[in-house]
C-alpha positions as CSV (number, residue, x, y, z in Angstrom):
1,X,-3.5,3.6,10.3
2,X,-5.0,3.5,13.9
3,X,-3.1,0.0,14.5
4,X,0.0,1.3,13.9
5,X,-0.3,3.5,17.2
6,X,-2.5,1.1,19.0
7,X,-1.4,0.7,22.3
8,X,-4.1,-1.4,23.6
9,X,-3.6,-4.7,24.9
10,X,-5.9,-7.4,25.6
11,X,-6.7,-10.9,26.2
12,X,-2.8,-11.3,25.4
13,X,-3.5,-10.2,21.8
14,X,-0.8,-8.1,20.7
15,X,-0.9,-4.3,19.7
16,X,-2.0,-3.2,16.2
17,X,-3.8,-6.8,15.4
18,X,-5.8,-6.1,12.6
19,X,-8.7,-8.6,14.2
20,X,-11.3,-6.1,14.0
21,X,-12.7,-6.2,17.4
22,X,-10.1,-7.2,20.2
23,X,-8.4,-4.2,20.7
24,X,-9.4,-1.4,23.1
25,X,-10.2,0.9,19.8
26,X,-13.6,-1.8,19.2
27,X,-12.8,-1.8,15.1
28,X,-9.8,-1.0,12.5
29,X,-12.5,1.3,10.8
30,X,-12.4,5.0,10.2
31,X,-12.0,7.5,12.4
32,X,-11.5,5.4,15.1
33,X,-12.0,6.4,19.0
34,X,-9.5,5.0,22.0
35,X,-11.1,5.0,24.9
36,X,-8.3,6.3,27.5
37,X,-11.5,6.7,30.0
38,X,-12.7,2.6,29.8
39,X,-10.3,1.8,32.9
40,X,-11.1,4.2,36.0
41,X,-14.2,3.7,37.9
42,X,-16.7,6.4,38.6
43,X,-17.0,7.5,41.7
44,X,-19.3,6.7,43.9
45,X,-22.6,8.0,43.9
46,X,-22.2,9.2,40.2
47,X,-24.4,7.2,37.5
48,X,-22.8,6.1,34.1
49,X,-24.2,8.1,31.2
50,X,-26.5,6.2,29.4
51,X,-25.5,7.8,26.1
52,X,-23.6,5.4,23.2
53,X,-21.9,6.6,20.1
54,X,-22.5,4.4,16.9
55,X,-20.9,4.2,14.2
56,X,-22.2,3.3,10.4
57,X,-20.8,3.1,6.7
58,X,-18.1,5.2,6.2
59,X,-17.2,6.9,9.5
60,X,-20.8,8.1,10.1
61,X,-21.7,8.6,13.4
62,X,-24.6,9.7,15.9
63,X,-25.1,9.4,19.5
64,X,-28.4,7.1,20.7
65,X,-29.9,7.1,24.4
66,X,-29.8,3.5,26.6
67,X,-33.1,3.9,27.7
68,X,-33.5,0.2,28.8
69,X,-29.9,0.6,30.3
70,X,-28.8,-2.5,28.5
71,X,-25.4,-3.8,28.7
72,X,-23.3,-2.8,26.0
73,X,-20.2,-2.5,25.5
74,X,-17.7,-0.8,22.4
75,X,-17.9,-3.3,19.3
76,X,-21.5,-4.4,20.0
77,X,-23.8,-4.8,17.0
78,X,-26.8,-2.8,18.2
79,X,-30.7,-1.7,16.6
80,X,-31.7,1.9,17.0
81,X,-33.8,4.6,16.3
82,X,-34.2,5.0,12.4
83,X,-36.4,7.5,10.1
84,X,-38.9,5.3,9.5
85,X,-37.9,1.9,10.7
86,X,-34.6,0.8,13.1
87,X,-31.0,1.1,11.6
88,X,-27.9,-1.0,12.3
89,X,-24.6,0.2,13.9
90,X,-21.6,-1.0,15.7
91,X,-21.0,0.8,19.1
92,X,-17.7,2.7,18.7
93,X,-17.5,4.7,22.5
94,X,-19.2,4.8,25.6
95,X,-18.5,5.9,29.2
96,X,-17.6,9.1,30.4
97,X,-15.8,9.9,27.2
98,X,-19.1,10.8,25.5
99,X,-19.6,14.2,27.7
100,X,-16.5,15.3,26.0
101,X,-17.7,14.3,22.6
102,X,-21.5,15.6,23.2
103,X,-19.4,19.2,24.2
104,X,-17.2,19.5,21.2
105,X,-20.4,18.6,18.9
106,X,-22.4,21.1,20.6
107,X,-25.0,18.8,22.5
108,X,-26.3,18.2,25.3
109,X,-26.7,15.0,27.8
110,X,-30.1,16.0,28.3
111,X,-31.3,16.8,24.3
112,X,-34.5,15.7,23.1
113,X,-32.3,15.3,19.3
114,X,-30.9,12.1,20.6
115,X,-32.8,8.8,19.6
116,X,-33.1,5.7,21.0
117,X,-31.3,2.1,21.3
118,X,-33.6,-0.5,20.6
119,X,-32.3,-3.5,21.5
120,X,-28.8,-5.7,20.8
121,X,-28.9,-7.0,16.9
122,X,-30.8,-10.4,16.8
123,X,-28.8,-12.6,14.1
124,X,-31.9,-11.8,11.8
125,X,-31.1,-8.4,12.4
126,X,-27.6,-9.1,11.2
127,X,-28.4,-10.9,8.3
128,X,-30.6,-8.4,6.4
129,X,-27.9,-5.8,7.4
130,X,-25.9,-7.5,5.2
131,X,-28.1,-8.5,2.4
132,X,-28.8,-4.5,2.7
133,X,-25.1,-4.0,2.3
134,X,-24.6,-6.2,-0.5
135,X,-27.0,-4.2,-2.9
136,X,-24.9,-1.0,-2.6
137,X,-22.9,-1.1,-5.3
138,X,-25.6,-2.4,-7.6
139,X,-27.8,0.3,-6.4
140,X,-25.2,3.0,-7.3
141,X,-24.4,1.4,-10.3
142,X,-28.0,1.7,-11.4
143,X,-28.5,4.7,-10.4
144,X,-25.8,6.7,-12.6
145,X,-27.3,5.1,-15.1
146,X,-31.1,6.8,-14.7
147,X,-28.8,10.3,-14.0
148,X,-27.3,9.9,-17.3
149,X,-30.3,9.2,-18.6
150,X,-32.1,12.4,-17.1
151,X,-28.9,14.8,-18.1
152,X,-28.8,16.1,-14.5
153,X,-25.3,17.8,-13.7
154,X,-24.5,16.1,-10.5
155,X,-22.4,13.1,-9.3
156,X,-23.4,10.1,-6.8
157,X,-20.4,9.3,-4.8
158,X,-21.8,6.9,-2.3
159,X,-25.5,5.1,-1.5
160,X,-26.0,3.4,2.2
161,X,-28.8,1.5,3.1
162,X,-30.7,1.6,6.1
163,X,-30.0,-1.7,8.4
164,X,-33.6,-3.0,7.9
165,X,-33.6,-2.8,4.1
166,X,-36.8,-0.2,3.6
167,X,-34.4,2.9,3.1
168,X,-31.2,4.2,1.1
169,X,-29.4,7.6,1.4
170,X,-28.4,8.9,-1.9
171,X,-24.8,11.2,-1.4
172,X,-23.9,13.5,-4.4
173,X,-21.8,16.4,-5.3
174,X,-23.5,18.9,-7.6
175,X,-22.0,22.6,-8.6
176,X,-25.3,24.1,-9.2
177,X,-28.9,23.7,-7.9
178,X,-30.2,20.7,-9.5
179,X,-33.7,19.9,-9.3
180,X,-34.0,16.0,-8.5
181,X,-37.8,15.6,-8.2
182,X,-37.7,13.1,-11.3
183,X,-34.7,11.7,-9.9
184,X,-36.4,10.3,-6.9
185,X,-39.7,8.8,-8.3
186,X,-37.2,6.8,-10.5
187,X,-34.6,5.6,-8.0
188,X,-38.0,4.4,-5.4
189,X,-39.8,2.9,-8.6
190,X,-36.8,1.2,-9.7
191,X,-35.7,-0.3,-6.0
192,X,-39.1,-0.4,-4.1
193,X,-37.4,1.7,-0.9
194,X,-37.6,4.8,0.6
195,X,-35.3,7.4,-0.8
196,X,-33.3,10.4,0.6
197,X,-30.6,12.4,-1.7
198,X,-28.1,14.2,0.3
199,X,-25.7,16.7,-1.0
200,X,-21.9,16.7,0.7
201,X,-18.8,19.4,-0.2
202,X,-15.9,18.1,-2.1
203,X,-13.8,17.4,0.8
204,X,-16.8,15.3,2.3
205,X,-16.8,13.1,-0.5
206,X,-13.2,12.4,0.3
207,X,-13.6,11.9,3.2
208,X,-16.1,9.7,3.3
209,X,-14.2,7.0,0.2
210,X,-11.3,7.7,1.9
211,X,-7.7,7.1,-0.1
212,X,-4.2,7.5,-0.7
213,X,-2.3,10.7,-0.2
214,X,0.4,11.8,-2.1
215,X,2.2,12.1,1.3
216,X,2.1,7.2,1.0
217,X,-0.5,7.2,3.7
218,X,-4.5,7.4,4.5
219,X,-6.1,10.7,3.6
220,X,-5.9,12.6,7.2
221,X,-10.5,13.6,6.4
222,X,-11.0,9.9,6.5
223,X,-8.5,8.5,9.6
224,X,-8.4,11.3,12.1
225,X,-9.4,15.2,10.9
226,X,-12.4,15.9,11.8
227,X,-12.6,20.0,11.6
228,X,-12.2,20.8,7.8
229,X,-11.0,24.7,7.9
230,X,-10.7,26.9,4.6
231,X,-7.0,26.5,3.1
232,X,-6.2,29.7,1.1
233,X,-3.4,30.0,-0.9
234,X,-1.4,32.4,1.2
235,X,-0.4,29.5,3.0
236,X,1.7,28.0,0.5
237,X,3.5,31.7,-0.4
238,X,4.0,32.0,3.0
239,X,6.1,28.6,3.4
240,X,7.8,29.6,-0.4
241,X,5.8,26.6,-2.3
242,X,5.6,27.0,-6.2
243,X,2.1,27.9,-7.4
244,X,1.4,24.4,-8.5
245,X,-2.5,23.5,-8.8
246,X,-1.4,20.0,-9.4
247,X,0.9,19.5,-6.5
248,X,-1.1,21.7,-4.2
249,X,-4.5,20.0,-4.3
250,X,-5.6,17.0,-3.3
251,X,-7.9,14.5,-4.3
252,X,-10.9,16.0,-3.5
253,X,-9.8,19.1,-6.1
254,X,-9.2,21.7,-3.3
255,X,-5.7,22.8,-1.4
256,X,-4.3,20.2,0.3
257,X,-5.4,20.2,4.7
258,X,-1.7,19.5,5.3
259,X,-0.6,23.2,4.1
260,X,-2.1,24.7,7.2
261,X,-0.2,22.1,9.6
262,X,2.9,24.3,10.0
263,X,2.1,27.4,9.1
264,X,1.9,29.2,12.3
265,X,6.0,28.4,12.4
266,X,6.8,29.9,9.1
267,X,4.6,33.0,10.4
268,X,6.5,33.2,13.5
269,X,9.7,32.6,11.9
270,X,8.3,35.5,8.9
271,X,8.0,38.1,11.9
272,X,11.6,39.0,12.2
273,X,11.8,39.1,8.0
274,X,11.9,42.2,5.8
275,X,9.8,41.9,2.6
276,X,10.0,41.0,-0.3
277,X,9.1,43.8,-2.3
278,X,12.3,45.9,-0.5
279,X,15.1,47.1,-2.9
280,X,18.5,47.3,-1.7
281,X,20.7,50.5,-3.0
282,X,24.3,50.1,-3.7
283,X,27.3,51.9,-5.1
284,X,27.0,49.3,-8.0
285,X,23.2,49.2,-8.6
286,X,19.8,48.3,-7.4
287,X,19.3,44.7,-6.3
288,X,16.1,43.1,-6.2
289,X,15.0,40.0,-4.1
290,X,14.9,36.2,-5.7
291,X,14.1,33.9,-3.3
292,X,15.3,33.3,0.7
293,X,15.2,30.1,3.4
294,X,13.4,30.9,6.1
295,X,14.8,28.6,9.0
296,X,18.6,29.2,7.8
297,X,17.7,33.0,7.6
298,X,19.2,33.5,4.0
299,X,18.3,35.8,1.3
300,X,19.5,35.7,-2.5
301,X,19.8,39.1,-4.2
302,X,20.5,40.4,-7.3
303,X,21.3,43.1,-9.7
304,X,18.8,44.3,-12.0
305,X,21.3,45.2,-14.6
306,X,23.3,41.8,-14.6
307,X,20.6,38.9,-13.2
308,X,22.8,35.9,-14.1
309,X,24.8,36.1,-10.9
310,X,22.9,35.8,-7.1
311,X,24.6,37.0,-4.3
312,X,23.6,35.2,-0.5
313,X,23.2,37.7,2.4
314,X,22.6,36.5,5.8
315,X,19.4,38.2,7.3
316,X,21.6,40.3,9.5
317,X,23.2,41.9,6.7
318,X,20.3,42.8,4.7
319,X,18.7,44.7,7.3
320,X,21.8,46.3,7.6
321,X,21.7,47.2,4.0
322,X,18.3,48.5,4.1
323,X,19.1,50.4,7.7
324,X,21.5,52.1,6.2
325,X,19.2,53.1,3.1
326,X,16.8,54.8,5.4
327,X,19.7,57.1,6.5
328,X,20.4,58.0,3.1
329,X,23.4,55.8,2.2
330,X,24.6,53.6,-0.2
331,X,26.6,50.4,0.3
332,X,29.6,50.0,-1.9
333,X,28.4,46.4,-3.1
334,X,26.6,43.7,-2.4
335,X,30.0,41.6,-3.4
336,X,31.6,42.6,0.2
337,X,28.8,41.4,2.1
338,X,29.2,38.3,0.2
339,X,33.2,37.4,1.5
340,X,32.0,37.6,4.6
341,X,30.4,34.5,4.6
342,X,32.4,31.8,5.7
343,X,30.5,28.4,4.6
344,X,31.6,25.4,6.5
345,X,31.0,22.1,5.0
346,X,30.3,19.0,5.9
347,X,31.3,15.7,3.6
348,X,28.8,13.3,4.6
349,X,29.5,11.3,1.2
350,X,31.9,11.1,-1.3
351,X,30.6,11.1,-4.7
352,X,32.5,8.5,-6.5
353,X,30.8,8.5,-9.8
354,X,33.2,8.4,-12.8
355,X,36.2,7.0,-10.9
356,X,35.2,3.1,-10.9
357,X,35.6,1.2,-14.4
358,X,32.2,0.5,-16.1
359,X,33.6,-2.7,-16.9
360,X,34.9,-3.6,-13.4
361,X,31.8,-6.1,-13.2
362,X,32.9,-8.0,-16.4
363,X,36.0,-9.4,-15.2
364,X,35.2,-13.1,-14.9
365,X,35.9,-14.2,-10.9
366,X,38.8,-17.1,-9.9
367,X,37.0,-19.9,-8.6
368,X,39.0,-20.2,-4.9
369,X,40.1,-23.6,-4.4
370,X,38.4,-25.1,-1.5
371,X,40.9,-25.8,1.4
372,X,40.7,-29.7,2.1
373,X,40.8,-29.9,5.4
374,X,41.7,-33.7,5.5
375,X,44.6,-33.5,2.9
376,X,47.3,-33.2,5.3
377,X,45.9,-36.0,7.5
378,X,45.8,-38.0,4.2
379,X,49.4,-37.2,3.6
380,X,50.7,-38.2,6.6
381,X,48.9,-41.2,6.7
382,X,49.7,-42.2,3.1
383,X,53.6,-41.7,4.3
384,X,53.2,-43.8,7.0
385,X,52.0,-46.6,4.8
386,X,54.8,-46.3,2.6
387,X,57.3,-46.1,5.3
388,X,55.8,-49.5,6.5
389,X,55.7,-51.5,3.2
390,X,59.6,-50.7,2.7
391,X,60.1,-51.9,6.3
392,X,58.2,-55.4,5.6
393,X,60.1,-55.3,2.2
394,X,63.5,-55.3,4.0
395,X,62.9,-57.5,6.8
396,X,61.9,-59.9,3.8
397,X,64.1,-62.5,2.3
398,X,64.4,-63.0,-1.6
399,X,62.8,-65.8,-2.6
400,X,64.2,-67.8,-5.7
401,X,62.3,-66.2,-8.2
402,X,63.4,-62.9,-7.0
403,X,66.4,-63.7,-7.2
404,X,66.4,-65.3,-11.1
405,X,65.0,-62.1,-12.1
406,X,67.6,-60.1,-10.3
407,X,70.3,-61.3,-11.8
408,X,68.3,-61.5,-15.5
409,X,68.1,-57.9,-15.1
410,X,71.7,-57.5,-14.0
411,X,72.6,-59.4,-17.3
412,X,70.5,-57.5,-19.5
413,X,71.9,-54.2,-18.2
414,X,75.5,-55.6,-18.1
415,X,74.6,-56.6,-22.0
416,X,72.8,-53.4,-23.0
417,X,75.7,-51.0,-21.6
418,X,78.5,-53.3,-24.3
419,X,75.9,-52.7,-27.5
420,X,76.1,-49.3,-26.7
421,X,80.1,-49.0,-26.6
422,X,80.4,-51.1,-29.1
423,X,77.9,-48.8,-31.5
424,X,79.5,-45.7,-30.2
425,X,83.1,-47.4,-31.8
426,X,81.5,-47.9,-34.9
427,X,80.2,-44.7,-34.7
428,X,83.7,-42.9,-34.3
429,X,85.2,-40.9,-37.4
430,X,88.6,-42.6,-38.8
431,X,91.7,-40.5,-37.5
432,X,93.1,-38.6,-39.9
433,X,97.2,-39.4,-41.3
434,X,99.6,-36.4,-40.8
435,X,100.6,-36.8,-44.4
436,X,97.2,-36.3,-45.6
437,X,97.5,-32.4,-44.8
């Protein structure tokens, strides 16, 4: 998600690279820091603050003192300060953009809470980092398998091992108290490290597996949200959502973050609104509210003797209605009201379905004849060749062959045209006498 608004650029790599490192942003991971500080110099006199945030599994992150002011830079693989042992972490900010960060968390440049940077990771460091890393999902594996096994009602989301190997943190969700005493001599009996259990809220779990909204993207806990307030279900009556549990929460079981995004504009838009609960007196009857749109400022009505028909009012002309009730008077209709809306519509599409034939994709196509774009030169040419050979045959004399058969086939039609006459006389009917009548 943060590549698609990357706007780093370096080393002619191109925005949103996906190379995990050469961008300004150090990683493609979660929760992901640009440091809009990196390019201005400090000035002069002033000391850089020796104070690096890291960043581990699943968007953990703590800040760690430079005491041996080494040179590190964002996307380094760095050993510090663990509990017991050293733990490894990739440096995710640094600069003058930590002050800001140590303020909004509360701390302060000079706290005794911050640990130490040991040293840059060695490539022994990295390599039982990731041996560490590989036993996760064994580990968690295993270890729903002893809670089933002891009947305790809880649930282990995640387990992270400590970069040297000697430690693992435990995460769970659990409803109730649980008492995990047993738990723990099992889980270090059965792995031969350290153990620590560490219980997170619904919406930390979440956030720490990250997923899939409903919205197509990354959950907003896991990418960039970083304050988790209280959602209350007010919100979604005040922006007219349907009471739906299963389109309302999200995937950590609570109301979705997203339904307090724009709530202050339906509360400002809300200020100007009658409520809900108002009746409206007329001539022809009580009518009760049914729904409205806020941002077109339109309310439905209708009458509580005859509910099949709803009747649109503009907001203007409802709190003219109910103005006018508070003097003690009585509209003739809510019909009225109604005529004087004057809708103005827009086509932006012409619904055509029903008017084509179902069948107009049956029809078998004519094959199109391809135009041959030589045939004309081939004509002419083939006419000029004929035009030639009757030349040459003119200019030619008869030979005496030619001329036997010539005069053969003059005989033979000379002969042929007598057999014919002389058939057709046969042929003739004999002439009837004027006596014979």
């Amino acid at each position: 998600m943060s590549c698609n608004s990357c706007s780093s650029d370096i080393n002619t790599v191109p925005k949103g690279c996906k190379s995990n490192g050469n961008c300004a942003t150090g990683d493609c991971e979660k929760l992901t820091v640009f440091d809009w500080l990196g390019n201005m110099s400090l000035p002069a006199g002033q000391k850089p603050v020796n104070i690096v945030e890291v960043r581990f599994k699943n968007g953990r992150k703590h800040f760690y003192r430079n005491v041996d002011n080494l040179k590190i830079s964002i996307g380094d693989i760095i050993a510090v300060e663990g509990n017991p042992g050293h733990d490894i972490g990739t440096v995710s900010l640094s600069g003058e953009l930590i002050k800001i960060q140590l303020k909004r968390k509360g701390l302060n440049v000079d706290s005794e809470e911050i640990k130490k940077v040991y040293r840059k990771a060695t490539q022994k460091d990295i390599d039982i980092w990731k041996l560490a890393r590989g036993k996760e999902y064994d580990t968690q594996y295993r270890g729903r398998e002893i809670l089933g096994r002891l009947g305790l009602k809880m649930k282990l989301s995640d387990v992270e091992y400590q970069g040297d190997g000697n430690k693992a943190t435990f995460y769970y969700t659990a409803d109730e108290r649980v008492d995990f005493r047993q738990l723990i001599r099992d889980l270090a009996s059965a792995f031969s490290i350290r153990v620590e259990m560490k219980q997170v809220g619904l919406r930390q779990e979440a956030a720490r597996l990250g997923g899939i909204g409903s919205c197509g993207r990354e959950l907003c806990c896991s990418t960039w949200l970083i304050d988790l307030r209280n959602v209350s279900t007010s919100a979604a009556r005040y922006q007219q959502l349907s009471l739906n549990p299963q389109k309302l929460a999200g995937q950590c079981g609570k109301l979705k973050c997203c339904l307090n995004y724009e709530l202050d504009t339906y509360l400002d838009a809300l200020t100007d609104f009658p409520k809900s609960d108002v009746v409206l007196k007329t001539e022809k009857g009580e009518a009760t509210f049914i729904k409205m749109d806020i941002f077109k400022r339109v309310f439905w009505y209708t009458y509580k003797e005859n509910r099949s028909k709803w009747y649109k009012l503009t907001l203007e002309q409802v709190n003219e209605i109910i103005e006018a009730n508070k003097n003690n008077e009585t509209v003739h209709s809510l019909e009225e009201y109604e005529l004087d809306l004057i809708e103005e519509t827009i086509d932006k599409f012409e619904n055509v379905v029903g008017q084509d034939s179902l069948t107009r994709f049956d029809i078998p196509k004519r094959k199109k004849k391809r135009k041959n774009k030589n045939r004309n030169k081939n004509s002419q040419n083939k006419q000029k060749n004929v035009a030639q050979v009757k030349q040459r045959n003119q200019t030619r004399k008869p030979t005496h062959n030619q001329q036997k058969s010539t005069a053969n086939n003059q005989s033979k039609n000379s002969n042929s045209t007598e057999n014919r006459t002389r058939k057709n006389k046969k042929r003739r009917p004999p002439k009837r006498s004027e006596n014979s009548n």
